[in-house]
N, C-alpha and C positions, 0 to 999 in steps of 0.2 A: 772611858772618859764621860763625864756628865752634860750636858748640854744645859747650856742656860735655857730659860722661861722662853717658850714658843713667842714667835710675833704674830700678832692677831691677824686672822685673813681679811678683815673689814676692816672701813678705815673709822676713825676715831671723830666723833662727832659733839665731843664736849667740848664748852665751850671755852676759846685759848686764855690763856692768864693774862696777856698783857693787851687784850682787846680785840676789835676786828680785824680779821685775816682779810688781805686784798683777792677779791674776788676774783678766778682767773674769768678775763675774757671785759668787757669795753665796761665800761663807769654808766651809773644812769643818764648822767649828761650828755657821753658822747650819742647814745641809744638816742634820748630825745633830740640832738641835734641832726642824727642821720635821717629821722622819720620826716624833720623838720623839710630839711634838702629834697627840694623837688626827684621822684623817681630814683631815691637813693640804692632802688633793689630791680633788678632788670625785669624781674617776674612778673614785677605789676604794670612796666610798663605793655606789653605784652596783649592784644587785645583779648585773649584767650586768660589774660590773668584772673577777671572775676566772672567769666562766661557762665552765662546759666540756660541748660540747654532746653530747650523750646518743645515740650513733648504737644503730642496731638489731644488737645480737648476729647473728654471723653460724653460720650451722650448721656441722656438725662437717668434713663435706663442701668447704666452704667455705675452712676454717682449713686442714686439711691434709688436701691433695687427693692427696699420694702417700700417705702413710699411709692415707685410706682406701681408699684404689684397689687396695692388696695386700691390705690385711685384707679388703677385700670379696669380691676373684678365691680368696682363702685357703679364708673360711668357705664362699664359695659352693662352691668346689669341694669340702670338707672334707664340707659334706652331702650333693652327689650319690654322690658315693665312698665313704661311710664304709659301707654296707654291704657292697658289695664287697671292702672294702679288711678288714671285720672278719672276712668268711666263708673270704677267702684266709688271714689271718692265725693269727687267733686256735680261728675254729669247729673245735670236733671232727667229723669225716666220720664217719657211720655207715656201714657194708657197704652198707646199701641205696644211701646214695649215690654209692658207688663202685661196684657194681652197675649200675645206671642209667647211669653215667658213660661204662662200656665198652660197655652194650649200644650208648648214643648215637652212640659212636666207631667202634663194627662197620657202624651204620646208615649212617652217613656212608661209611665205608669200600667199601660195597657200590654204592653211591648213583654214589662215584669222587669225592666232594668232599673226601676226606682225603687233604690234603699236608702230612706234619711239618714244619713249619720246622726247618730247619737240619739235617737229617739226610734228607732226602727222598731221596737218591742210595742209602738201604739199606733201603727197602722196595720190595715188588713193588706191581703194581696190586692185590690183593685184601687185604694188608696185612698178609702174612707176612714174616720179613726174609728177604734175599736169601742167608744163611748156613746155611740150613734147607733 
């Protein structure tokens, strides 16, 4: 025997000839009338319905780990150096510590522990230049 033409396993989504099919399930109106009606869904009465849960603040460290990781390497190094960095810069030198400065540099020099950087090829060993 021959079997008639399969029935399609999905359902048919064109649209009907004589108009809109009535939607199964409430009309837009009832919808906006239920949202209208104070607490129409028990869910939201609920204090748990729109609870939003309270996590613990995380530290500054936490939130931004590069920003603090430079500002920390910045200050920390900004206070070992800032002496050095103000006495090179800014401090006025009195005689005496340019005084002290060269006797330190003669002692070294006598000693054989002073090598100029970067020009050491025009001093002798005692630390007169080599044009003298």
């Amino acid at each position: 025997m021959s079997q008639g033409p399969k029935k399609p396993e999905f359902p048919n989504f064109k649209r009907h000839p004589t108009g809109p099919v009535d939607p199964v399930g409430p009309s837009f109106e009832e919808l906006r009338a239920r949202s209208r009606a104070k607490n129409f869904d028990q869910r939201f009465n609920s204090p748990f319905g729109f609870h939003e849960p309270n996590f613990k603040k995380r530290w500054v460290w936490e939130r931004h780990p590069r920003a603090f990781m430079w500002s920390f390497v910045f200050v920390s190094c900004s206070l070992y150096f800032s002496r050095p960095i103000y006495i090179a810069l800014f401090e006025e030198h009195s005689p005496v510590h340019h005084e002290r400065a060269h006797f330190l540099k003669q002692q070294m020099i006598k000693q054989g522990l002073w090598d100029p950087p970067f020009i050491s090829n025009l001093f002798t060993k005692d630390g007169r230049s080599k044009e003298e």
